[in-house]
N, C-alpha and C positions, 0 to 999 in steps of 0.2 A: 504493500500500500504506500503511495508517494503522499506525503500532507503536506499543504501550501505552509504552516505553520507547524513548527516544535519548540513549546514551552518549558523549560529546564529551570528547576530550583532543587535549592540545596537539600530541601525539608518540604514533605507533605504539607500542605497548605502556603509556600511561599508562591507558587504562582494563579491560587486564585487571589493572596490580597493584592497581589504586585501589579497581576493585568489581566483577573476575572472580569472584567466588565468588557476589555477591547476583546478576548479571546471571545469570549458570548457573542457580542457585533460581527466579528467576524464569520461565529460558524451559522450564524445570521442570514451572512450574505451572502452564504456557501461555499467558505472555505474548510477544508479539513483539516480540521487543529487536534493535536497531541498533547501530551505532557508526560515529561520524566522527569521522576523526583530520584534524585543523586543516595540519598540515604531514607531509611522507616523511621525517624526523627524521633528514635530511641531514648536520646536523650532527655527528652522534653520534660519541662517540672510535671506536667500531668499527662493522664495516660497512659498507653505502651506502643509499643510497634506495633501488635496484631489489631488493638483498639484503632490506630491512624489507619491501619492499611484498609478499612471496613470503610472510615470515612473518607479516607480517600476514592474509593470506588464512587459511593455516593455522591458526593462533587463534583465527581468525573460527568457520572448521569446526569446530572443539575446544569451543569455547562454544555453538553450535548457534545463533549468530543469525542473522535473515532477510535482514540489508542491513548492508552496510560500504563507506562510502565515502571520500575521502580529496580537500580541499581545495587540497593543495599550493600552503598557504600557504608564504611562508619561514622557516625553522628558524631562532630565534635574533630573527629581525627584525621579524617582524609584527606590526601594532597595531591598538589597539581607535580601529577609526575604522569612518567610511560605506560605503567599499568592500567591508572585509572582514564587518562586522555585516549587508551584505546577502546577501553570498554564504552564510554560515549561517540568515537569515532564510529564505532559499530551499531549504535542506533543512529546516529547521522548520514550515514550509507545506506541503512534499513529503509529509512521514511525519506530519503531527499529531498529535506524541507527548502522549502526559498528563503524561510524568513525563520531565524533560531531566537526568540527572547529565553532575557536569562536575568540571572540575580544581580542587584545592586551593586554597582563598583565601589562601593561604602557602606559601610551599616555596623552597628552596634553589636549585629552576633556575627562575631568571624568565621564561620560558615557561607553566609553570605558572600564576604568577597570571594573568597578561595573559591567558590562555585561558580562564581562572576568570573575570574579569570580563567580557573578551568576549562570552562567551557567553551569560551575565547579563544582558549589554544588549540582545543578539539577539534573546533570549527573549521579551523587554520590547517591544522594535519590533515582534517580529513581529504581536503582538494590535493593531498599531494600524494602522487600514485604508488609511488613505491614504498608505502609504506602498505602491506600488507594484513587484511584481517577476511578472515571468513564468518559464515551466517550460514546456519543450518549443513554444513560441509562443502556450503559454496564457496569461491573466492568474490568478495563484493569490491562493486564497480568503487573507486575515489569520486568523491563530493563533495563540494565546499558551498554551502546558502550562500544566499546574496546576500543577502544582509543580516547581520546581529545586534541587539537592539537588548538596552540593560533595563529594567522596569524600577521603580523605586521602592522600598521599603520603608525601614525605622527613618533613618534619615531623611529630611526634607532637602532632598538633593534635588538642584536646581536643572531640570528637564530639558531637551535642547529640541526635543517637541513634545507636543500633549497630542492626544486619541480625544476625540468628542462621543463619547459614549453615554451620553444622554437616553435614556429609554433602558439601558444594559444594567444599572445599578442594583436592581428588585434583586436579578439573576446572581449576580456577581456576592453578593448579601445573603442569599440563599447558600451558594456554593460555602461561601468560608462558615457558614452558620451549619454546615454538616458536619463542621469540628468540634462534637458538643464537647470533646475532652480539652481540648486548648481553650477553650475563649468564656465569655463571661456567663456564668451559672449562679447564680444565688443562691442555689442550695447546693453546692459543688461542697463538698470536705475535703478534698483537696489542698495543697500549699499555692498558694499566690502566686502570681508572676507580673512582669511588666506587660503580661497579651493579657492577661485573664479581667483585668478592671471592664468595668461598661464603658470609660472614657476611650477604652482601645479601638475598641470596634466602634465607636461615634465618630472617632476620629478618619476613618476608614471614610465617612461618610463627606465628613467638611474639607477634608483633603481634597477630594475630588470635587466635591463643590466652588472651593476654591481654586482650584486649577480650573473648573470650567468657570468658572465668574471675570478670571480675567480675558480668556479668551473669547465671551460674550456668552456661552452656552451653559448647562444647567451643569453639567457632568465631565469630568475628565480624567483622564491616566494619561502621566509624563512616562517617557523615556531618555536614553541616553543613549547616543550613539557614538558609531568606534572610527567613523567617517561623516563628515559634510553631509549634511543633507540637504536633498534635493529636488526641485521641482521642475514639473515640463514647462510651466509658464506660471505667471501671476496669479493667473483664478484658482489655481490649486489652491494656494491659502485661503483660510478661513479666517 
């Protein structure tokens, strides 16, 4: 299966907060979007890996994407090395996405970047041929997306564009809301964290509000990009 789009975060649930609402838009519009999460986010104050990986699926359905798969890497531990930039090379080659989002080039939990660059480099190896990996006892084709495109997290990292996702918020609020283990419960017994308050997930909200108020619209999700962006002429901006 080829998908116009492959979403890659470090941790179950970083790419519906990052760019659930543009990924919704998009499989909207009928494109075929993915997501692979790098590790089962073991580590997490709440929770477990089998509990994430149940809500993961759910999410998955809630967004309406065609493929979701999960590396189980280790949480906390992994690095941007050979090993792991081939086993993403190999879902890169799998799906021949055009467009790879991925985690924040900054952020408060260092998983984040390392998955941010990881993934970067993947991207990178994957177009170059002679570097060898198989799939099911094939040899697979070398691939490199067009473009790679970082989504924002914790940090309120200054965007080099926004997505107008306006109408996509309901869905994207859904999606991260099927991590009844991570995010805010009122009756959770659980230990606390900086995701579990009500202000987290509000925040989720005026973020986006606020990216879309300056660009005139109700809704939005920033990126960052690893190149120039580009347009055919003038009326593409909004």
């Amino acid at each position: 299966m080829k998908l116009d789009i492959l979403a890659i975060g470090a941790h179950p649930d970083d790419v519906e907060l990052g760019c659930g609402a543009t990924l919704a838009k998009e499989i909207a519009n009928g494109k075929k979007v993915g997501i692979l999460d790098l590790t089962r986010g073991e580590l997490g104050t709440r929770g477990s890996a089998e509990i994430r990986d149940k809500e993961a699926a759910a999410a998955a359905d809630i967004l309406g994407v065609s493929v979701r798969e999960n590396l189980a890497f280790s949480d906390g531990f992994f690095t941007n090395d050979k090993k792991h930039q081939l086993e993403i090379i190999k879902i890169i080659r799998k799906y021949q996405p055009n467009i790879v989002l991925c985690n924040a080039v900054d952020d408060r939990h260092i998983d984040h970047p390392k998955g941010s660059k990881l993934t970067s480099d993947a991207c990178f190896l994957s177009g170059l041929r002679k570097i060898k990996t198989m799939c099911n006892g094939v040899e697979q084709i070398f691939w490199r997306p067009k473009h790679v495109y970082h989504y924002i997290q914790w940090k309120p990292l200054e965007p080099d564009f926004v997505v107008d996702v306006t109408g996509y918020m309901d869905i994207k609020t859904k999606a991260v809301k099927a991590y009844t283990s991570q995010f805010f419960d009122p009756n959770s017994k659980e230990p606390e964290s900086p995701i579990t308050s009500k202000n987290f997930i509000d925040s989720v909200h005026y973020r986006a509000n606020d990216l879309g108020r300056i660009i005139g619209v109700e809704s939005a999700e920033g990126f960052v990009s690893e190149r120039y962006v580009a347009v055919r002429n003038l009326e593409d901006l909004i």
